[in-house]
C-alpha positions in Angstrom: 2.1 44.3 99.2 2.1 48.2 99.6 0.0 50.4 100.4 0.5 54.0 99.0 -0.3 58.0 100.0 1.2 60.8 99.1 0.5 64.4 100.0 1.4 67.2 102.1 1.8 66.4 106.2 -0.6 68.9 107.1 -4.7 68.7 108.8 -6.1 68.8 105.3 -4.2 65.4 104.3 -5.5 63.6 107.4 -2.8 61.3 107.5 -3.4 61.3 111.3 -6.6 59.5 110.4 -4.6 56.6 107.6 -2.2 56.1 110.8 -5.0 54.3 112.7 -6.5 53.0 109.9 -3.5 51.2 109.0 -3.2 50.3 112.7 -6.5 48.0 112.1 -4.9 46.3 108.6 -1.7 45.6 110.0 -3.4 43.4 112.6 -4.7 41.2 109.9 -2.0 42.1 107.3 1.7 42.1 109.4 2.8 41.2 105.5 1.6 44.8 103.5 3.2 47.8 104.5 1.7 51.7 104.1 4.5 54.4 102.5 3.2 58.0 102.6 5.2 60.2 100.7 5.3 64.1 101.6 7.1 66.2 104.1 5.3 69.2 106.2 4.5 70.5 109.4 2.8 67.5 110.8 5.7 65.0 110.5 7.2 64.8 113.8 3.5 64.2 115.1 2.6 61.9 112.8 5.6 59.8 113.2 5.4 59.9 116.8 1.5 58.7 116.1 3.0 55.4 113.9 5.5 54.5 117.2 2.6 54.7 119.6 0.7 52.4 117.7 4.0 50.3 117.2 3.7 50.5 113.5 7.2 51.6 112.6 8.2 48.6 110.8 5.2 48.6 108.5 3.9 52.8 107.7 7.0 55.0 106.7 6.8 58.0 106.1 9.1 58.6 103.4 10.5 61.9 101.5 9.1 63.2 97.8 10.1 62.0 94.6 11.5 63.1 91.6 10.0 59.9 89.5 7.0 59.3 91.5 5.1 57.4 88.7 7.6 54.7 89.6 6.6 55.0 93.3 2.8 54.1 92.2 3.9 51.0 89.8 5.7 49.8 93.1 2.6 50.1 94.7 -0.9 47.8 95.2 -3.5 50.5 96.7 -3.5 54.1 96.7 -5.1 55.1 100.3 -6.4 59.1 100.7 -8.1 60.3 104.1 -8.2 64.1 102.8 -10.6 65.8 104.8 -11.3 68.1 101.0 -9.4 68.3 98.5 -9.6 70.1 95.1 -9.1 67.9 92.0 -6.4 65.4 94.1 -3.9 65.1 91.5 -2.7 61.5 93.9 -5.9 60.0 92.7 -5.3 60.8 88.7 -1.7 60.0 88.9 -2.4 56.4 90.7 -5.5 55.9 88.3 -3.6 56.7 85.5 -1.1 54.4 86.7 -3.8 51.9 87.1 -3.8 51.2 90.8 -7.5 51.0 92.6 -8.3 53.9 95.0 -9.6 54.0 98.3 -10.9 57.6 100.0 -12.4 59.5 102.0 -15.6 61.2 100.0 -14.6 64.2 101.4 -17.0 67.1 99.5 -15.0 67.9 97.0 -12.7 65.6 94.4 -12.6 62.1 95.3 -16.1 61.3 93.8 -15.1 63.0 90.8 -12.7 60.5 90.3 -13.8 57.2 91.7 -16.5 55.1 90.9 -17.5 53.6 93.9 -17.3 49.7 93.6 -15.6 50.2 90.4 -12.3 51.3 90.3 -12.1 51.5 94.3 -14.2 52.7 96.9 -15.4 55.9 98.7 -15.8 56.0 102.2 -17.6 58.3 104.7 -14.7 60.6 106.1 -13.7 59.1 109.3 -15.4 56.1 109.1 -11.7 54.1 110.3 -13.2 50.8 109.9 -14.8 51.4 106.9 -11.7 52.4 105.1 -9.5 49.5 106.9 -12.2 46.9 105.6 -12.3 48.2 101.8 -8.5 48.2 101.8 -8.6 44.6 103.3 -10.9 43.6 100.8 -9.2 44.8 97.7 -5.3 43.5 99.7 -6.9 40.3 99.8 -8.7 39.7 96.5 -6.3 39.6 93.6 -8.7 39.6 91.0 -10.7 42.5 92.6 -7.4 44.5 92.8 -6.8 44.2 89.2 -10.2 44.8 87.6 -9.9 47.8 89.9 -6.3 48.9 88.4 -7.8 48.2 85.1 -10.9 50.2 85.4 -8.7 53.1 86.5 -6.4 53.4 83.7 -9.7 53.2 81.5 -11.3 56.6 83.5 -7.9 57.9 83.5 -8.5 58.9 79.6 -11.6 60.9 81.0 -8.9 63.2 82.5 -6.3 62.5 79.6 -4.6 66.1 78.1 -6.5 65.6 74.6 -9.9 65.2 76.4 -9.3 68.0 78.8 -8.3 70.2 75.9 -11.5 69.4 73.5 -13.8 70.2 76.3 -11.8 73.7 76.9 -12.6 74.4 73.1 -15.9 73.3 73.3 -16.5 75.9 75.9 -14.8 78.0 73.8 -16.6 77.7 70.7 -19.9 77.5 72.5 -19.1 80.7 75.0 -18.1 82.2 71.3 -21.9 81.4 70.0 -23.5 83.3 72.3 
């Protein structure tokens, strides 16, 4: 019954927006808790955010980890507010480690992952009750949650180091053609 993020405690993350999204979970779900795992300049704020909502016996925000895989098999959810991101490297690792994923469908990353309604959900950024209600829904559905997991260990191969690698050569033998 966790909830997990990971990333840098900085604006881009958005963990100020997770916070009160978690605030609207716990209400229904005192039982789950959310662990975000970074460090930055935001955490003093951030962890002054989760005591004004009273949530510091259920969100911590907790330091990196050498293992981390470990971290996401622990794990239920991964949650990601990112207001953009790149290629989120959170949302391979926890697909790889089969977990469903929930996000914002910031411009950039998430929706090169996830397949909405498949192996977790996309959200419109800052739509708090959006994200709350698709994390409810997957916290309280065990058989959604693991056709979820399941159908993101099989996408995860789409990002695996062999594929990657035969689509490089590809390009090269094809830029090599011309």
């Amino acid at each position: 019954k966790r909830v997990y993020a990971v990333g840098r405690y900085d604006y881009q993350k958005g963990f100020d927006e997770l916070i009160p999204v978690w605030h609207l979970v716990h209400a229904c779900h005192p039982d789950w808790r959310l662990d975000i795992f970074g460090k930055g300049p935001l955490q003093e704020k951030l962890q002054r955010q989760i005591e004004a909502l009273g949530l510091g016996e259920t969100v911590s925000l907790r330091a990196p980890v050498q293992h981390i895989e470990q971290e996401y098999m622990a794990s239920s959810i991964l949650a990601m507010t990112s207001r953009y991101e790149g290629l989120p490297m959170t949302l391979l690792e926890a697909q790889a480690c089969g977990l469903p994923l929930v996000a914002y469908a910031c411009k950039c990353g998430p929706r090169d992952i996830i397949v909405d309604g498949k192996n977790g959900y996309l959200l419109m950024e800052y739509d708090r009750q959006g994200m709350a209600n698709r994390l409810m829904e997957i916290m309280e559905n065990d058989d959604l949650r693991a056709h979820m997991g399941k159908a993101s260990r099989e996408k995860s191969i789409l990002f695996s180091k062999d594929r990657v690698m035969q689509q490089w050569i590809q390009l090269f033998v094809e830029l090599n053609q011309q």
